[in-house]
C-alpha positions as CSV (number, residue, x, y, z in Angstrom):
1,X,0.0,0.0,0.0
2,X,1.5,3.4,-0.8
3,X,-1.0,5.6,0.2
4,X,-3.5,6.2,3.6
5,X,-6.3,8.6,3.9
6,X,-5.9,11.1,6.6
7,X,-7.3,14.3,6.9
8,X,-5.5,14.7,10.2
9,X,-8.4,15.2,12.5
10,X,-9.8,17.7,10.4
11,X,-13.1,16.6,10.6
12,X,-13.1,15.3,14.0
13,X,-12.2,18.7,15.1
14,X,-15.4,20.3,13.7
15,X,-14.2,21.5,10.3
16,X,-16.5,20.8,7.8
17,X,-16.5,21.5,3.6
18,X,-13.3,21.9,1.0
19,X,-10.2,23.3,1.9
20,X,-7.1,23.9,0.7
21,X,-5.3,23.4,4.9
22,X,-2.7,20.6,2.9
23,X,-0.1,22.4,5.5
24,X,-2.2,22.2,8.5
25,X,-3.2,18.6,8.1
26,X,0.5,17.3,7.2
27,X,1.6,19.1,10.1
28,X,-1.1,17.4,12.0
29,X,-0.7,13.8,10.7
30,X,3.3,14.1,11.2
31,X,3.4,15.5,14.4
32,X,1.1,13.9,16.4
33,X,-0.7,17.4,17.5
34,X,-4.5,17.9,17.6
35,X,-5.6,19.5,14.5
36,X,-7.0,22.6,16.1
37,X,-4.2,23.4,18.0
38,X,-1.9,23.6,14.6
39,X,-4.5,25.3,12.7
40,X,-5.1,28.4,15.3
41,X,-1.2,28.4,15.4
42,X,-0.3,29.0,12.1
43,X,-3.4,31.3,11.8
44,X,-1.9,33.5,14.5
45,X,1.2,33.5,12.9
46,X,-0.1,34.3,9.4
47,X,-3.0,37.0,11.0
48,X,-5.5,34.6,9.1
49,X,-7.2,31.6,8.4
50,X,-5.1,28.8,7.6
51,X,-8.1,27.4,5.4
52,X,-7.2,27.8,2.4
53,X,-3.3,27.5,2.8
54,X,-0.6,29.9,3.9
55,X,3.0,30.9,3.2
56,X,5.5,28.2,3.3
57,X,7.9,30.3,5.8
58,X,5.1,30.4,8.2
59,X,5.5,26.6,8.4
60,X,9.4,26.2,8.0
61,X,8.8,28.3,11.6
62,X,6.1,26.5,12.7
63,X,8.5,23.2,12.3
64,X,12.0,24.7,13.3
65,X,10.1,25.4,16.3
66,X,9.2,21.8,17.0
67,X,12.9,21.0,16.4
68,X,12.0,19.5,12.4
69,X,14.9,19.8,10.0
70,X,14.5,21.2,6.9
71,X,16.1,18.9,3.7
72,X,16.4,20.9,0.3
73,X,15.2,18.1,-1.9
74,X,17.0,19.7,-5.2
75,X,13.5,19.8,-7.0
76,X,13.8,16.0,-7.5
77,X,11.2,13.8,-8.6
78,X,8.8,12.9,-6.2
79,X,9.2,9.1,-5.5
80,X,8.2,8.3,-1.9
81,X,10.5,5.2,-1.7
82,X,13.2,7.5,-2.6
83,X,12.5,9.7,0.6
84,X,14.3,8.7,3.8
85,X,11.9,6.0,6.0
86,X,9.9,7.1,9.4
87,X,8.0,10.5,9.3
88,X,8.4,13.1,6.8
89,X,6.9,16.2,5.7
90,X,7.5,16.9,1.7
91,X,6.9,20.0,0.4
92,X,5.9,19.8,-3.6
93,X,6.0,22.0,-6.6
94,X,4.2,21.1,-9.7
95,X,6.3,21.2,-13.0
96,X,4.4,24.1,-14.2
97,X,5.1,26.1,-10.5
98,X,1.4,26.9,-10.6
99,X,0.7,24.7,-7.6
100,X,2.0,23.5,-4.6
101,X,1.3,21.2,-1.6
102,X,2.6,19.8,1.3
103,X,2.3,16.0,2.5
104,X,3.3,13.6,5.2
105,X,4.8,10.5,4.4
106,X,4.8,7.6,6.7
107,X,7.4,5.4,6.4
108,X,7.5,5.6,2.4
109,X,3.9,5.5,2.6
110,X,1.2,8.9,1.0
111,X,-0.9,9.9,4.0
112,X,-2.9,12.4,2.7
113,X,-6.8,12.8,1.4
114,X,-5.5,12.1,-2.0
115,X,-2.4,10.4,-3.7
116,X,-0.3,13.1,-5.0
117,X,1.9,10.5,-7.3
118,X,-0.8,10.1,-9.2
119,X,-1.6,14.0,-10.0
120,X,0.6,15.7,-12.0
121,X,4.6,15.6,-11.9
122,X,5.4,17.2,-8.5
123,X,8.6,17.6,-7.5
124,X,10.7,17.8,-3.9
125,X,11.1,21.5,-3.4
126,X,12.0,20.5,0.4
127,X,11.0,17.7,3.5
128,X,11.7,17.9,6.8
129,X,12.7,15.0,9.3
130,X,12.7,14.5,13.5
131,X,14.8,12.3,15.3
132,X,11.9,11.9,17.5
133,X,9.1,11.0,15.0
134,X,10.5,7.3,13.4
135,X,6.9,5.6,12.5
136,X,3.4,6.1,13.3
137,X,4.3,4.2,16.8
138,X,5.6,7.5,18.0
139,X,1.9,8.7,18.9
140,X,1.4,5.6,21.3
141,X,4.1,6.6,24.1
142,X,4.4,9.7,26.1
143,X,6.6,11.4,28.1
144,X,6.8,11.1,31.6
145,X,6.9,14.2,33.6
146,X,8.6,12.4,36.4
147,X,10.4,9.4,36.7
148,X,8.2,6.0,37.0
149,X,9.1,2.1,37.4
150,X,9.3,0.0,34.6
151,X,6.0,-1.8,35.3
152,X,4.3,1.7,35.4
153,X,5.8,2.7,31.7
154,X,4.3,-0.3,30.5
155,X,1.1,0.2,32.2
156,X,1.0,3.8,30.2
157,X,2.0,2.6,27.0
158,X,-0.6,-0.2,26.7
159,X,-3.2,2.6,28.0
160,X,-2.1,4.9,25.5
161,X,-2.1,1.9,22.7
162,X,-6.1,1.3,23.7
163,X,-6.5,5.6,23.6
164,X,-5.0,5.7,19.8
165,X,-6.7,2.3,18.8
166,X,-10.2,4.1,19.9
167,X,-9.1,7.6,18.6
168,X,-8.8,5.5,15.0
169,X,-12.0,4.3,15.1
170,X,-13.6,7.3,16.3
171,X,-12.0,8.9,13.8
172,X,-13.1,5.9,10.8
173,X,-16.5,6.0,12.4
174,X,-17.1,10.2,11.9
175,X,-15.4,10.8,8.5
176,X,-17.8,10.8,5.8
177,X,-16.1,9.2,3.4
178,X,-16.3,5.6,5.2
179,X,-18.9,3.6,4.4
180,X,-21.8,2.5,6.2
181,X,-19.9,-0.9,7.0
182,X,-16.8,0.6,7.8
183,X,-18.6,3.1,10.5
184,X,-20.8,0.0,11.8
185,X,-17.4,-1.9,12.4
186,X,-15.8,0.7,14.1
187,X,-18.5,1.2,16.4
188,X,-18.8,-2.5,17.5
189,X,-15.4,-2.4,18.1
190,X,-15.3,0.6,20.2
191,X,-18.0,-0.7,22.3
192,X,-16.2,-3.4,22.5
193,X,-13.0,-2.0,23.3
194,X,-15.1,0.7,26.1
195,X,-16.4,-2.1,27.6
196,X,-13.4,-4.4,28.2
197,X,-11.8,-1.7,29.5
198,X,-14.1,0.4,31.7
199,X,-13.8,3.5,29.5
200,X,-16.7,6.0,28.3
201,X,-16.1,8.0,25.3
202,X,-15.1,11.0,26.7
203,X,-11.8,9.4,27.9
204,X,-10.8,9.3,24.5
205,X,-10.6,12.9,24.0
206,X,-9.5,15.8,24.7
207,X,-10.4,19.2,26.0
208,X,-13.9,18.0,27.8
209,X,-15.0,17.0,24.3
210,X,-15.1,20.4,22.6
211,X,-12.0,20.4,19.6
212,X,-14.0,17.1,18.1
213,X,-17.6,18.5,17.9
214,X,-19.0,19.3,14.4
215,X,-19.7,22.8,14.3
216,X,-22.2,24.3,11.5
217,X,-24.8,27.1,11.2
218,X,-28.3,27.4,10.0
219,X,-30.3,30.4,8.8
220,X,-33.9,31.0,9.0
221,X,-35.2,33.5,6.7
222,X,-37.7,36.2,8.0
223,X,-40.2,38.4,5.6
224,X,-39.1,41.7,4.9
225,X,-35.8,43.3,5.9
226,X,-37.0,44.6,9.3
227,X,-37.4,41.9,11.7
228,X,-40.0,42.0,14.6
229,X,-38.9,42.4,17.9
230,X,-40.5,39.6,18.8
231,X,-39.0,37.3,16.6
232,X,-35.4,38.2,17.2
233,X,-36.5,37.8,21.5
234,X,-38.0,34.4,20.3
235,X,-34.1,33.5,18.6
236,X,-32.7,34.7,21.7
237,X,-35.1,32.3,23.9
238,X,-34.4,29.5,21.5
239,X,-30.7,29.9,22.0
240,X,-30.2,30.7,26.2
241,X,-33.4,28.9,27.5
242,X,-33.9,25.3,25.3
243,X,-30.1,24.7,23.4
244,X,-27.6,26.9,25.6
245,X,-24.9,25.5,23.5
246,X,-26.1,27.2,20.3
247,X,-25.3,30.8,20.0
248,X,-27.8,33.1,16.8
249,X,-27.5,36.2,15.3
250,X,-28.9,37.8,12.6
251,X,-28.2,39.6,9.2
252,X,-29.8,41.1,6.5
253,X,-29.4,40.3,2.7
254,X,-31.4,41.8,-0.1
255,X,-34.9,42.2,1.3
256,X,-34.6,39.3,3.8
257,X,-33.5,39.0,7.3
258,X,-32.2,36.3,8.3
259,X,-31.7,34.8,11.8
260,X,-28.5,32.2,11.7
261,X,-27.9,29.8,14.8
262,X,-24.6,28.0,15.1
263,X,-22.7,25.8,17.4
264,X,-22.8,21.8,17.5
265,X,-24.3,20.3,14.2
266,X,-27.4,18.3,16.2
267,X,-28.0,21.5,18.5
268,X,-28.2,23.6,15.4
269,X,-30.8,21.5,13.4
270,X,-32.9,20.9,16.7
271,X,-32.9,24.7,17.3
272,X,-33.4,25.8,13.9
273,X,-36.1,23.7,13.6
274,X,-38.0,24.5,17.2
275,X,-37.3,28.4,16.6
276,X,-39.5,28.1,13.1
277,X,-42.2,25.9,14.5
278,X,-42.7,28.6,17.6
279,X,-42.2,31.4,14.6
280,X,-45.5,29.7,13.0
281,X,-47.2,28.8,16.4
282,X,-46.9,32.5,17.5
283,X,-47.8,34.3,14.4
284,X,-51.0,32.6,13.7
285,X,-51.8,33.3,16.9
286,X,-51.2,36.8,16.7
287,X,-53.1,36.8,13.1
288,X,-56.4,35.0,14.7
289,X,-56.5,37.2,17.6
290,X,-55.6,40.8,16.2
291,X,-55.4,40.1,12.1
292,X,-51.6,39.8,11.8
293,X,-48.0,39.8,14.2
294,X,-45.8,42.5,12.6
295,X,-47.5,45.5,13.9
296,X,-49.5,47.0,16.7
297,X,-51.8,45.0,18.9
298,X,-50.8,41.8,16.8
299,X,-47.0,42.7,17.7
300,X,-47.7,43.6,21.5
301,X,-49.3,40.0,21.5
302,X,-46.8,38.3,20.2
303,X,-43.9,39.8,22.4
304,X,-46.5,39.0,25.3
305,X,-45.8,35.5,23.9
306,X,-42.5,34.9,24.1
307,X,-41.8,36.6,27.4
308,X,-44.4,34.0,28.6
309,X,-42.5,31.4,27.6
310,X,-41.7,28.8,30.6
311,X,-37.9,29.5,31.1
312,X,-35.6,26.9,32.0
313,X,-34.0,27.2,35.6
314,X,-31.6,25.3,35.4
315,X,-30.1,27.1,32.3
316,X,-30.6,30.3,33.8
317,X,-29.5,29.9,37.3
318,X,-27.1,27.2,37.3
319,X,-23.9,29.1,37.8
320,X,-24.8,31.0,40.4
321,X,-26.4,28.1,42.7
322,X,-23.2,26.2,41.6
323,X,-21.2,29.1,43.5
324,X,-23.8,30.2,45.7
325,X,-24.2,26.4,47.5
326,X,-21.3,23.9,46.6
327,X,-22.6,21.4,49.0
328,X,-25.7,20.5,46.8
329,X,-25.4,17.4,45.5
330,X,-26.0,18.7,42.0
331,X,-23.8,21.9,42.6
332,X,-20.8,20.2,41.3
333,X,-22.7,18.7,38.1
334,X,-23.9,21.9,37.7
335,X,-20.3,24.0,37.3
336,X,-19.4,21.5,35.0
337,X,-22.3,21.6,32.6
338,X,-21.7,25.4,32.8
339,X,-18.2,24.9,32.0
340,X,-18.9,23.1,29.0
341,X,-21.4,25.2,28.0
342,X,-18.7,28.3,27.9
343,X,-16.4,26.2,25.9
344,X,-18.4,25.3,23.8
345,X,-20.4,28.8,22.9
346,X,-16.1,29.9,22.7
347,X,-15.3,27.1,20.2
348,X,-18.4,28.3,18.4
349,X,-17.7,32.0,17.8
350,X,-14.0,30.9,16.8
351,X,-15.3,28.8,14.7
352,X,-17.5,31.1,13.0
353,X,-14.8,33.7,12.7
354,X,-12.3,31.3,10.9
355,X,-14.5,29.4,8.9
356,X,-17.1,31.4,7.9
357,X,-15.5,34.6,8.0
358,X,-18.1,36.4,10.2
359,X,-17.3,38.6,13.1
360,X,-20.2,39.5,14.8
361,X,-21.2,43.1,16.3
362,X,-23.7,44.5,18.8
363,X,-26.3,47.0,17.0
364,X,-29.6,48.8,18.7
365,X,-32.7,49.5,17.4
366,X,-35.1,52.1,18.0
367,X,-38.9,50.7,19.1
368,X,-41.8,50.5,18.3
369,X,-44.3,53.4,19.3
370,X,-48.1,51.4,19.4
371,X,-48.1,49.4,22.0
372,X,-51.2,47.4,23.2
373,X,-50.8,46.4,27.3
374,X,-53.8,44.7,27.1
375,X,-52.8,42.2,24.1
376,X,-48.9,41.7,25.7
377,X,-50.2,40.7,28.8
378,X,-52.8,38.1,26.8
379,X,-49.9,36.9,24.8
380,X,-47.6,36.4,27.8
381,X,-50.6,34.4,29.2
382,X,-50.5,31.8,26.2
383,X,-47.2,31.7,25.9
384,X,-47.3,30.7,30.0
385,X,-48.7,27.9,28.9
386,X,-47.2,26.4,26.2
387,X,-45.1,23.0,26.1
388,X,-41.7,23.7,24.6
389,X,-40.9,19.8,23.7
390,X,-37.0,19.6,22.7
391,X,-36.1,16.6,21.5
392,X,-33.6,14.6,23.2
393,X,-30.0,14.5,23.0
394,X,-28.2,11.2,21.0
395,X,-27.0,8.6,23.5
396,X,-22.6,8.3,23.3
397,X,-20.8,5.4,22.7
398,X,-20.0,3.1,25.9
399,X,-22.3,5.5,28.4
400,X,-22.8,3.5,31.5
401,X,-26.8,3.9,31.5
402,X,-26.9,2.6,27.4
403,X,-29.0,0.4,27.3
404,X,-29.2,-2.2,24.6
């Protein structure tokens, strides 16, 4: 075999669509370092997104400073077994100099998401080696930060052996261009594997979780281009009181507004799809009652409405009866569902600024000036009194309480 698909975490980290990050993922697969954490460092070093490539002196420095040595390969042709064995990063030029690309090789071997022997002629502009990375093995032992028996290095590099095995398969079992086999097999063997071994899925990553969720966004258009008060409050409920972990904003673009959500892909499509059921609910409420929702006694109804909306406690108040009263029983559970939350809304917003290229900004309104008491108060009656029914979140792999 001469050549391995890797993306090098990319889509386990939450990167979705084409790119052109050949530099970021070679660095990735070759070093052993989580994808993320290579992308946002070359993206600080550039002052931009690493998505659709950077300069190659960014990543000579990038690799100098991980002690990698750079080889001027002469502009040879590029024949793997040619290469020297154990890890190597190639850096190609196309015969034409129109296009370049960089690559890890693996003991002689192409891991890539394509085979670049058989594009066009590339040849070796440059490769760099580490006497520390000698074959894939090096990702399966880790250096102690103090000095341990014999027994306990062997102890840690079995453990670490069953961590990368179930990484793999995590990894086989999330890309989307396994097949439905391939992802069926990997899951029965990380059960299996979980199981044996006592482990639940979150002990095979890192970070509580939050550099391998699948990030996406979702819009929802809105008629006209100036959005109801109402139905931006309604986005905001949708977001902070039923899917904390999804984060909206909204936009205009020709003579639509659009309200966006984004954060974890299944939080996204729950909330996207909740927020426009309620949108319908609401204004033919507002329509049957007053003759419409976008303005006067129909609006003040509608706003009534989603200010009646039963509010979730426990996403409202958690952090502070976390801190207020440790010794609950739940207080502790309660941090670190807040914790996550936080991490995740952070991963979100970088996420949205790298990948799609939005930065978001805080803008004010002035109201409306026909405002109907009466008909708020009604609507914040209904609204009291209607179920919000969210659906349930997906069971993980090897949680104690699965039952099968």
């Amino acid at each position: 075999m001469d050549f391995v698909w890797n993306d090098g975490g990319r889509s386990a980290s939450g990167f979705v669509g084409m790119t052109g990050d050949c530099v970021t993922r070679s660095i990735a697969i070759a070093t052993g370092t989580a994808y993320r954490v290579v992308y946002d460092s070359l993206g600080l070093a550039s002052e931009k997104s690493p998505r659709n490539g950077i300069q190659t002196t960014f990543a000579e420095q990038y690799l100098a400073d991980q002690h990698w040595v750079r080889v001027d390969g002469q502009d040879s042709s590029f024949f793997p077994v040619l290469l020297p064995k154990g890890v190597v990063i190639v850096h190609l030029v196309s015969e034409s100099q129109r296009s370049q690309h960089f690559c890890t090789l693996i003991d002689q071997v192409v891991h890539d998401t394509w085979n670049p022997t058989e594009e066009e002629r590339y040849r070796v502009r440059s490769y760099w080696i580490c006497k520390s990375a000698q074959s894939e093995d090096r990702l399966l032992s880790v250096a102690p930060l103090q000095p341990k028996s014999n027994e306990q290095l062997v102890t840690q590099a079995a453990f670490d052996k069953i961590l990368s095995r179930l990484r793999a398969l995590d990894r086989t079992a999330s890309n989307g261009a396994s097949t439905e086999g391939e992802k069926h097999n990997a899951i029965r063997m990380m059960q299996d594997l979980m199981l044996r071994h006592n482990l639940s899925r979150d002990d095979i990553v890192d970070n509580d979780n939050v550099e391998h969720v699948l990030f996406t966004r979702m819009a929802c258009p809105l008629n006209g281009r100036r959005s109801c008060a109402w139905e931006l409050n309604l986005a905001a409920f949708v977001a902070l009181h039923v899917f904390p972990s999804t984060l909206w904003y909204y936009a205009t673009r020709a003579h639509r507004t659009l309200v966006w959500f984004y954060g974890p892909k299944s939080d996204v499509e729950n909330a996207i799809s909740l927020y426009q059921e309620l949108l319908l609910t609401i204004a033919s409420a507002a329509r049957l009652q007053f003759g419409g929702h976008s303005r006067g006694s129909g609006a003040s109804y509608a706003e009534g409405y989603v200010q009646g909306l039963p509010r979730s406690s426990a996403n409202t108040s958690t952090a502070s009866s976390s801190r207020s009263d440790p010794s609950k029983p739940d207080a502790n559970q309660n941090a670190l569902i807040v914790q996550r939350t936080l991490a995740l809304q952070s991963a979100a917003t970088k996420w949205l600024n790298l990948e799609c290229n939005t930065r978001l900004t805080t803008c004010t309104s002035a109201g409306r000036s026909q405002h109907d008491a009466t008909a708020q108060q009604k609507g914040r009656l209904h609204g009291s009194q209607h179920e919000i029914a969210a659906p349930k979140l997906q069971a993980r792999i090897g949680h104690r309480d699965l039952k099968t």
